[in-house]
C-alpha positions as CSV (number, residue, x, y, z in Angstrom):
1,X,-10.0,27.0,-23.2
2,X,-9.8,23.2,-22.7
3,X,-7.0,22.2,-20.6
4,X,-5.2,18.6,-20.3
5,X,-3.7,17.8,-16.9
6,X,0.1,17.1,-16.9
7,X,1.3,15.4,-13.7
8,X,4.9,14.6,-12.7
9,X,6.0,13.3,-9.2
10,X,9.0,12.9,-7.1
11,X,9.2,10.0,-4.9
12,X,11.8,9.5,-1.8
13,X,12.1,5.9,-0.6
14,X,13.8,5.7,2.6
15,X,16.2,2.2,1.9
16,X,16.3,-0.7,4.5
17,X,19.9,-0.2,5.8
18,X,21.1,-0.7,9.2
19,X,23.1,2.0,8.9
20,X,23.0,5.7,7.6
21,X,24.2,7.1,4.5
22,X,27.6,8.0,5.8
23,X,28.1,7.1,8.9
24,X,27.6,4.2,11.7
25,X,24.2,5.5,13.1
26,X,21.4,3.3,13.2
27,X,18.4,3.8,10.8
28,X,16.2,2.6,13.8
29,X,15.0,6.3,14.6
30,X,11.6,5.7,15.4
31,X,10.2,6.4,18.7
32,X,14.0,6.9,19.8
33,X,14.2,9.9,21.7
34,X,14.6,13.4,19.5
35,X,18.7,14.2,18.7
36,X,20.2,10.8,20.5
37,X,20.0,8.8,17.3
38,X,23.0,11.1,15.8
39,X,27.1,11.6,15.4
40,X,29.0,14.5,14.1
41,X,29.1,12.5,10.6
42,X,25.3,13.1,10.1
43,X,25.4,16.4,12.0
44,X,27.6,17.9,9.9
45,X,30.4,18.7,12.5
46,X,33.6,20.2,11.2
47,X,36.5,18.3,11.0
48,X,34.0,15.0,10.0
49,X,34.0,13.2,6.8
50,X,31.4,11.1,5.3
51,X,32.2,7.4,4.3
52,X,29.7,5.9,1.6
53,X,27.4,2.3,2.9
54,X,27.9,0.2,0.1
55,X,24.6,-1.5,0.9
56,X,22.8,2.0,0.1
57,X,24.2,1.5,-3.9
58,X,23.0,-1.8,-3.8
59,X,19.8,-1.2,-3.4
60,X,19.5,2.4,-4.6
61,X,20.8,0.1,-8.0
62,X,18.7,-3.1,-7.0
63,X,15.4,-0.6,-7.7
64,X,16.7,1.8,-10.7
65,X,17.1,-1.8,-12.5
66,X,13.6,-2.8,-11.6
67,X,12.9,0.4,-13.2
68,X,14.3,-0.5,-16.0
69,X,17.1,2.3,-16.2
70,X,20.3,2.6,-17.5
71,X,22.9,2.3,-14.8
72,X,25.7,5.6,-15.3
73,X,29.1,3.7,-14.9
74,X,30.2,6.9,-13.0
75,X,27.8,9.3,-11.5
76,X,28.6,11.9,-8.9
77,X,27.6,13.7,-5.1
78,X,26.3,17.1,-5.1
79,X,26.1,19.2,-2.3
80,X,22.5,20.9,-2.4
81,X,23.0,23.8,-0.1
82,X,19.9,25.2,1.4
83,X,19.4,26.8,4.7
84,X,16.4,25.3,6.8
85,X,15.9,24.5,10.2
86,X,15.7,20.5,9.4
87,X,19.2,20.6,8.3
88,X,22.0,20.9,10.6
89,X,24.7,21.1,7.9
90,X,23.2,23.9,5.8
91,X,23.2,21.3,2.7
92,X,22.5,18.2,1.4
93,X,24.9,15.4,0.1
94,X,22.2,14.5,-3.2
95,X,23.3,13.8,-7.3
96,X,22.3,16.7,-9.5
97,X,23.4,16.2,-13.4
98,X,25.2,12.9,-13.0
99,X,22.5,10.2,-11.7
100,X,22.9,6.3,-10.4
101,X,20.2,5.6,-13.0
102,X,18.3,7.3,-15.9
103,X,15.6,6.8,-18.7
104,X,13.9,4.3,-17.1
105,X,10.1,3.4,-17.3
106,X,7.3,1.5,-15.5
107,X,3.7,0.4,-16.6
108,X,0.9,0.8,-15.2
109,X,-2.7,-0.4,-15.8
110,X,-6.1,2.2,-16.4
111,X,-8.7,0.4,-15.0
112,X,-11.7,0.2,-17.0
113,X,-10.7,-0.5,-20.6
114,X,-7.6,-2.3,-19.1
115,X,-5.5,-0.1,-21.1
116,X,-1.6,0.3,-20.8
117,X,0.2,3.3,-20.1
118,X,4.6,3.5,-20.3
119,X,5.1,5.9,-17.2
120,X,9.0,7.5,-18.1
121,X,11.2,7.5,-15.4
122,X,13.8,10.4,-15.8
123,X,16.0,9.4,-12.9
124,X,17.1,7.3,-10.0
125,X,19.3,9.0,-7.5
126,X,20.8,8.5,-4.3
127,X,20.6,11.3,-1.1
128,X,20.7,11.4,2.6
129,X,17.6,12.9,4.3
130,X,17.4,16.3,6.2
131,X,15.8,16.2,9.9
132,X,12.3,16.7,10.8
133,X,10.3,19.6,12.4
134,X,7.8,18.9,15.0
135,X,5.1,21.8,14.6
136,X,3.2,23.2,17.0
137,X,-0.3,22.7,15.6
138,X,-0.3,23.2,12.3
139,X,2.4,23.7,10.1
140,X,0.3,27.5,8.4
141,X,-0.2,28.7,11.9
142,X,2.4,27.3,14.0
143,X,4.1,29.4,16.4
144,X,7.1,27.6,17.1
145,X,8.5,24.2,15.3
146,X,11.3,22.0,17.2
147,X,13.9,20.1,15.4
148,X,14.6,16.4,15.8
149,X,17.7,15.2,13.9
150,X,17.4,11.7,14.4
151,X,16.6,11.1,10.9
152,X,19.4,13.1,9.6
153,X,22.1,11.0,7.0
154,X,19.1,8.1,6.1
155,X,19.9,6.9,3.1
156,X,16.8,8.1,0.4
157,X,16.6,6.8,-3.2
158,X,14.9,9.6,-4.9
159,X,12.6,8.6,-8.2
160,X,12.0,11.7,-10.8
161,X,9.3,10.3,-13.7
162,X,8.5,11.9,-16.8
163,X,5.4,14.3,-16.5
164,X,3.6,11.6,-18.1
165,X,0.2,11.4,-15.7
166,X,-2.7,13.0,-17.3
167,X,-5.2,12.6,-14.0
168,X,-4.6,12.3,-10.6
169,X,-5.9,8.8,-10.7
170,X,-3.1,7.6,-12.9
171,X,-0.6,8.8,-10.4
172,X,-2.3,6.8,-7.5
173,X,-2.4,3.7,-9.7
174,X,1.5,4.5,-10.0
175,X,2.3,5.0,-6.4
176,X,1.0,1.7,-5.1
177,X,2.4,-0.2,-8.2
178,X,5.8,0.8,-7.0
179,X,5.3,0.7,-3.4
180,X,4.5,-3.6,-4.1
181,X,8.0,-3.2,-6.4
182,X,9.7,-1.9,-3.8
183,X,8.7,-4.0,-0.9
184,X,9.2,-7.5,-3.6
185,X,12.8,-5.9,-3.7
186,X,13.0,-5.4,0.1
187,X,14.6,-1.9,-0.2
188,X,11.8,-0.1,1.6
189,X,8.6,-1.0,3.4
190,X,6.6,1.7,1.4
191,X,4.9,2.9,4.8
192,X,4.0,6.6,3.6
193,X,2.0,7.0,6.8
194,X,5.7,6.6,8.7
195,X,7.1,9.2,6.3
196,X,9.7,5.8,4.5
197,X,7.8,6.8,1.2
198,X,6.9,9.9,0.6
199,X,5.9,11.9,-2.7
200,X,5.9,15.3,-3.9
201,X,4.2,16.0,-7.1
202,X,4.2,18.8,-9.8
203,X,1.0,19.7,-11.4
204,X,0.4,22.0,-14.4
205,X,-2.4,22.5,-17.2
206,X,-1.6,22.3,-20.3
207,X,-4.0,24.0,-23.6
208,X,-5.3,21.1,-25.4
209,X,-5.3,23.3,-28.6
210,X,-2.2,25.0,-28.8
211,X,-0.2,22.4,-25.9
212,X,1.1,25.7,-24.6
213,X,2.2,24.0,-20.5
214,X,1.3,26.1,-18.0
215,X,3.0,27.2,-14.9
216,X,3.9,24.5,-12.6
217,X,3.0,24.1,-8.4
218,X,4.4,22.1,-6.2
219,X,2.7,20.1,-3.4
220,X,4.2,18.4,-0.6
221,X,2.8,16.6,2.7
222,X,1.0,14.6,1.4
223,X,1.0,10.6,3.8
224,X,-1.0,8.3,2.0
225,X,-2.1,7.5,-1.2
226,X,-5.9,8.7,-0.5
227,X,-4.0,12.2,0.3
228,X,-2.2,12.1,-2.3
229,X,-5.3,11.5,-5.0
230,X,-7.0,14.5,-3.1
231,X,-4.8,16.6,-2.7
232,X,-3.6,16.8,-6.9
233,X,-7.2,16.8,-7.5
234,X,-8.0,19.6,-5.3
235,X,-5.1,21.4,-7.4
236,X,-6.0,20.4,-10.9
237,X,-9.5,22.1,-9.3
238,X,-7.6,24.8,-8.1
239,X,-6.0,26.1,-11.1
240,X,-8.2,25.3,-13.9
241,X,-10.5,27.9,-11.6
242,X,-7.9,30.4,-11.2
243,X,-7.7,30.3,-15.4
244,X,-11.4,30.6,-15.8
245,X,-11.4,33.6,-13.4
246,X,-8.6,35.0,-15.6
247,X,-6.4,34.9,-12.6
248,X,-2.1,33.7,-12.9
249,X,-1.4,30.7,-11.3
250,X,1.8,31.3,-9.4
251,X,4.8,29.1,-9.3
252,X,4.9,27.8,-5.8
253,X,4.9,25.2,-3.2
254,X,1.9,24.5,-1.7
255,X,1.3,21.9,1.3
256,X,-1.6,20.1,1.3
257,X,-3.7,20.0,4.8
258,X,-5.3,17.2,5.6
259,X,-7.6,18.9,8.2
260,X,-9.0,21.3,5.8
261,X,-8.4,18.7,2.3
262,X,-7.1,22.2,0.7
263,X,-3.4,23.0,-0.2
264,X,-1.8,25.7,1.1
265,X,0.9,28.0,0.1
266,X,4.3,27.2,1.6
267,X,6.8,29.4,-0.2
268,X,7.7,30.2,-4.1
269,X,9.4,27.8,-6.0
270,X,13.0,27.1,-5.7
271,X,15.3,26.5,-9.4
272,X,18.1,24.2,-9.6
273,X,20.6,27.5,-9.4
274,X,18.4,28.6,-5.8
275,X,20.5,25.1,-4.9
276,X,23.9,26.7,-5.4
277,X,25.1,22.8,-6.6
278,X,28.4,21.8,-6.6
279,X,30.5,19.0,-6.6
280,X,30.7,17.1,-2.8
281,X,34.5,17.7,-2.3
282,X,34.2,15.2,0.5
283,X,33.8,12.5,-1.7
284,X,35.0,10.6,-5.3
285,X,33.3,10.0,-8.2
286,X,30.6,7.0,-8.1
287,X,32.0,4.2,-10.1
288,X,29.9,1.2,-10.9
289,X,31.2,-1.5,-12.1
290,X,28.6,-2.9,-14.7
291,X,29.1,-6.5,-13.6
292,X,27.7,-6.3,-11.0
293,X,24.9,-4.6,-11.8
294,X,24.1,-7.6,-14.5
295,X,24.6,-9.6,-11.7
296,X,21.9,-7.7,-9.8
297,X,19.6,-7.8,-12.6
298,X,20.2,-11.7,-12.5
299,X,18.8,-12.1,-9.3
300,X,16.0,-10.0,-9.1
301,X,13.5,-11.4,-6.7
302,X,10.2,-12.2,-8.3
303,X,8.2,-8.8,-9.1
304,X,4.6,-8.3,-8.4
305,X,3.6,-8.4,-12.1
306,X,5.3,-12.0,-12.3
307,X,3.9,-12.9,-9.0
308,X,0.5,-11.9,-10.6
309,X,0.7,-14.0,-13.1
310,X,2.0,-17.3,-11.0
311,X,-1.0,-16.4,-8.7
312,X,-3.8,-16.5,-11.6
313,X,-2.1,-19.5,-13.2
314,X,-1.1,-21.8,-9.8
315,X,-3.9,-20.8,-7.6
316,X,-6.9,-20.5,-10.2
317,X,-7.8,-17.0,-8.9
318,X,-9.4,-14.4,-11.1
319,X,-7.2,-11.9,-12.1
320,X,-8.5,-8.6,-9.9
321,X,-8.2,-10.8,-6.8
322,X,-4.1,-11.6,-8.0
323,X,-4.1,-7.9,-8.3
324,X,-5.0,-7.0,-4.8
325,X,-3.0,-10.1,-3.4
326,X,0.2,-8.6,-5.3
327,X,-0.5,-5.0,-4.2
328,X,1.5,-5.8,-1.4
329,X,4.3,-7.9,-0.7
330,X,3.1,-8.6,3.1
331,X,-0.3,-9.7,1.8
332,X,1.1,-11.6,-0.9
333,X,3.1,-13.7,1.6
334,X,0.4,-14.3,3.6
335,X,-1.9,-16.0,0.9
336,X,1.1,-18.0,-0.2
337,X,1.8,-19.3,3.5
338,X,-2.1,-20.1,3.6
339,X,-2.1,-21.4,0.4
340,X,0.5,-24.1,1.2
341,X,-1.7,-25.5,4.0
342,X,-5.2,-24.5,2.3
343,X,-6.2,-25.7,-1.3
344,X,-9.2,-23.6,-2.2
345,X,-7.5,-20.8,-3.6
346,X,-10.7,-18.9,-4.4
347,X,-12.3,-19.3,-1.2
348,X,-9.0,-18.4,0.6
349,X,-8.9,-15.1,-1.8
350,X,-12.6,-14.4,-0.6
351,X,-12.1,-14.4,3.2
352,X,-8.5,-12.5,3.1
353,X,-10.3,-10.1,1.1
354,X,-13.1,-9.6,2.9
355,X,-13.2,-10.7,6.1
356,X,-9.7,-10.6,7.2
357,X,-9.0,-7.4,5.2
358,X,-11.9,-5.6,7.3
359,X,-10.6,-6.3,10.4
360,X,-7.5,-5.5,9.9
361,X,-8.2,-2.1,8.7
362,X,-11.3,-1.4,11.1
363,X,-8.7,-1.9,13.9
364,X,-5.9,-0.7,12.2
365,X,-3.2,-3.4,12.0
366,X,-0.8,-4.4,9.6
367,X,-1.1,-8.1,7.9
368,X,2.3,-9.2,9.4
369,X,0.6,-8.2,13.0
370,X,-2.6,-10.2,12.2
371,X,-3.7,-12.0,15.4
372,X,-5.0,-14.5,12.6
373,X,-1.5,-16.5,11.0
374,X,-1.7,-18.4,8.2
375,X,-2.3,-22.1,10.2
376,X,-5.3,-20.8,12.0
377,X,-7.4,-19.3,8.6
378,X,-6.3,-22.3,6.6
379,X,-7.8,-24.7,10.3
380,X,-10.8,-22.8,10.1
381,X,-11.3,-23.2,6.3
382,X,-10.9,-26.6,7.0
383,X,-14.0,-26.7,9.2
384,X,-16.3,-25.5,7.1
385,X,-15.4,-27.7,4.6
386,X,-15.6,-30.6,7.0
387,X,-19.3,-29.3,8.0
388,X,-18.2,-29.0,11.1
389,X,-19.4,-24.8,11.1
390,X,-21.3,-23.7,8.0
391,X,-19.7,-20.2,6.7
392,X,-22.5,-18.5,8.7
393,X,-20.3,-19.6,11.9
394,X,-17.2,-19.0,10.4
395,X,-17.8,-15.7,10.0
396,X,-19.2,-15.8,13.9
397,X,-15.4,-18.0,14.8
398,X,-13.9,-15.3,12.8
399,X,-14.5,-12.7,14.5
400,X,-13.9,-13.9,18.0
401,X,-10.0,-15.5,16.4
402,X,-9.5,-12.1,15.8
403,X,-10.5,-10.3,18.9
404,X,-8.6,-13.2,21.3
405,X,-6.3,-14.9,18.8
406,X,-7.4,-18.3,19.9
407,X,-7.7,-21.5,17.4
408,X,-11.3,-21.8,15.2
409,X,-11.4,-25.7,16.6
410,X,-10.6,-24.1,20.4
411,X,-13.7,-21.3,19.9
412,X,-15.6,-24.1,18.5
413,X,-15.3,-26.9,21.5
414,X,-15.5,-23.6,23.7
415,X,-18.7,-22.3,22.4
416,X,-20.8,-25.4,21.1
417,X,-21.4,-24.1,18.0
418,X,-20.4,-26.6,15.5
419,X,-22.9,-28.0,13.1
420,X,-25.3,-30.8,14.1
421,X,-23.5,-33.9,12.1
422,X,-27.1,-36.3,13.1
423,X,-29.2,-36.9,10.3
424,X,-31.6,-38.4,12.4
425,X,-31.7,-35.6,15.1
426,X,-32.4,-33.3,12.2
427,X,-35.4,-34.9,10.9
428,X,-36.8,-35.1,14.2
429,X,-36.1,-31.1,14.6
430,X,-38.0,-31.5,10.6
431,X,-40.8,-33.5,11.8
432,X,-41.5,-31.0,14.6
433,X,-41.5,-27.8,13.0
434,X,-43.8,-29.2,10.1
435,X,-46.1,-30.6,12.4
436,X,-46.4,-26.9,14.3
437,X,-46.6,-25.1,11.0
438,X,-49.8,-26.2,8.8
439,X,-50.8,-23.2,7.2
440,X,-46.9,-23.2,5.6
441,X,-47.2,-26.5,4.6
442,X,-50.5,-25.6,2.8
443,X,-49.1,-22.4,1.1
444,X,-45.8,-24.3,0.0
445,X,-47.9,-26.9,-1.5
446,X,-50.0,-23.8,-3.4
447,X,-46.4,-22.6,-5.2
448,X,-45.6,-20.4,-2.5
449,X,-41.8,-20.9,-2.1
450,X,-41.3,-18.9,0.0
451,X,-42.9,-20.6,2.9
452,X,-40.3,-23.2,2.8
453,X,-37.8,-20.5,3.6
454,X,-39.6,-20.1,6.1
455,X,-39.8,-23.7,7.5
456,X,-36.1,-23.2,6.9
457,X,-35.6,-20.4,9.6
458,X,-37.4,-22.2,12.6
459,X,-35.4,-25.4,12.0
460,X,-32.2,-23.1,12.0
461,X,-33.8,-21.3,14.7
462,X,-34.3,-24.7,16.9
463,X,-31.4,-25.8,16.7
464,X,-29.7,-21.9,16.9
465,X,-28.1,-22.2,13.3
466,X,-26.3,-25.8,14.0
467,X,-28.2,-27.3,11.5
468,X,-26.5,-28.0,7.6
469,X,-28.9,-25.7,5.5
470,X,-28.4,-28.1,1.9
471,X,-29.8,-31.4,4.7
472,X,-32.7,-29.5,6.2
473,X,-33.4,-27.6,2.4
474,X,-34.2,-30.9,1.3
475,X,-35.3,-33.0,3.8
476,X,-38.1,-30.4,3.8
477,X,-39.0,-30.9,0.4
478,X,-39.2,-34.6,0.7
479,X,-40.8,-34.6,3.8
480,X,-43.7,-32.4,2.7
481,X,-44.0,-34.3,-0.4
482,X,-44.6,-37.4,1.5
483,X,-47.5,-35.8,3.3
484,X,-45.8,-36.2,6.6
């Protein structure tokens, strides 16, 4: 049989509060030391009660209103009882059938033909997280696991779409769309390598004759959005295999291991009942009042989409390079700060994208941690458009304002390399190198161009690339044409 891919995903976003869920613990857990960054709220302790952050409905609604959902006037907590190592309490305080935010939808773009697709969101909830288990080794074959609770009580927003993704592709395209709509809102980072987004996603195969939907797997552990890409498509590979072997595919979790690029079982799939969900005794109904929630949606911050646009219409960029600028709200800052002291906005797009954007990942640092701010790219830009280094040295400055952090006009002055400014110097360096080279002069003459690109190196080579190519390209010409 033919069978279509059907794709749905779960997304946690860990939200920017200072403090947890319920409690007064910071949600500054990383690199603190395992089980100090906790209280008996967040352990679980008898005798505790858990207290709601109102910043955490803020921006749990803050992002199911980008998402265009309906906000439930009243929704409820759920205790999701489940009994795992990462969580202290036995269950988790989560919403089951009465969420912040429902029906909800984002689009997204197929490269390509450009076209549209509505992506359906089914939900937006709120949850605290469970722990986290340090493995020893890997997670198959570990012999042991130790239990950190630090990150007990952060306050998720969890984000259930519609199994609307019909390849794995789409789902990427997805994921970094609403990382950049997350970050614009500045309700989470979006750092999946740091565990502050993370996704899960359910993957079936569905007959494209009779749309039976076949049975649905799980994956989880998957920290970036390469992973994620690999590991569904390793799946989708997985099972339509398993179907043309004749073989069931089983209803299951699988974890997907980076080492190997293979997922792995984990366990069978829970239901909703496995859950035993009930209503969180501890605490009352969620009651929004829908004011100000229209008064949220009033002062939405600009969104990547309408940051796209102002990009391609204020800065006279093409459109892919507004797309990549928007991807993140970091990078997007970054131009705009440049931009402000720069005017070439297609130039600036060029070297962020290419230059500074290698650089940064070859060595493996954020853009807000570039050694590189705004003042210095836009200084050296400025260079090269007062002659003083062609692009061929910018690129040289570049590199060495990345490794030491010092200013383009400081590496400059430091290393002698700016561009020879005197005319006359240059058509002395002309007159020599024609002089030495007859036989090019005689081929040039014959048609032969590219003898004069030649003529072209040794002058650059005299005066060690100082020299403004456009001068010496055609002081050349004229010169040879006077017979000199």
């Amino acid at each position: 049989m033919k069978e279509e891919v059907v794709i749905g995903l779960e997304i946690h976003i860990q939200l920017m509060t200072k403090a947890k869920m319920f409690c007064h613990c910071s949600t500054d857990y990383i690199g603190k030391k395992p089980n100090t960054n906790t209280c008996p709220v967040c352990l679980g302790l008898p005798g505790t009660l858990p207290v709601l952050n109102k910043k955490v409905l803020e921006f749990a609604t803050r992002t199911a209103v980008a998402l265009n959902c309906k906000i439930e006037q009243v929704s409820r907590f759920h205790r999701k009882n489940y009994f795992y190592p990462d969580l202290p309490k036995a269950y988790q305080i989560s919403q089951y059938d009465s969420p912040l935010g429902v029906g909800g939808y984002m689009e997204i773009t197929i490269p390509g033909n450009n076209e549209k697709r509505r992506i359906g969101i089914t939900r937006v909830h709120i949850e605290e997280d469970a722990g986290k288990l340090v493995h020893e080794g890997d997670i198959a074959s570990s012999s042991y696991s130790l239990a950190d609770y630090n990150r007990c009580g952060i306050p998720l927003a969890e984000i259930v779409t519609e199994p609307d993704f019909c390849s794995p592709e789409e789902a990427q395209i997805f994921l970094v769309k609403l990382r950049s709509i997350v970050q614009h809102l500045e309700v989470c980072d979006g750092n999946m390598e740091e565990g502050s987004m993370r996704c899960d996603a359910n993957i079936s195969l569905r007959d494209a004759k009779t749309g039976a939907l076949g049975t649905k797997v799980e994956i989880k552990n998957m920290n970036s959005f390469k992973a994620v890409k690999k590991a569904m498509q390793f799946e989708v590979d997985r099972q339509k295999k398993l179907l043309a072997e004749g073989e069931k595919i089983i209803q299951e979790t699988r974890h997907w291991d980076e080492s190997k690029n293979i997922t792995v079982s984990m366990r069978s799939k829970e239901e909703a009942h496995d859950y035993r969900y009930f209503p969180e005794p501890d605490l009352l109904p969620l009651k929004v009042d829908l004011k100000i929630v229209d008064k949220i949606r009033e002062n939405l911050p600009e969104l990547p989409e309408s940051r796209r646009e102002r990009f391609i219409n204020d800065y006279q960029i093409p459109r892919y390079d507004a797309e990549i600028l928007t991807s993140s709200k970091a990078l997007g800052d970054y131009y705009e700060k440049t931009a402000s002291l720069y005017s070439n906005g297609k130039v600036l797009s060029n070297w962020i994208m290419g230059e500074l954007s290698r650089y940064l990942n070859e060595e493996k640092v954020k853009i807000e941690d570039s050694p590189i701010s705004p003042e210095k790219l836009a200084e050296m830009l400025k260079l090269i458009d007062g002659r003083i280094i062609s692009v061929k040295m910018a690129k040289n400055v570049f590199e060495k304002m990345f490794k030491t952090g010092k200013d383009a006009s400081q590496i400059v002055k430091e290393s002698g390399i700016s561009q020879i400014t005197d005319e006359n110097e240059l058509l002395n360096v002309i007159d020599k190198v024609i002089k030495e080279n007859p036989k090019s002069i005689e081929d040039f003459n014959q048609g032969k161009e590219n003898a004069l690109n030649y003529l072209m190196g040794q002058v650059m080579r005299i005066t060690k690339g100082r020299a403004k190519p456009d001068f010496v390209f055609n002081a050349l010409k004229q010169s040879i044409k006077k017979g000199v």
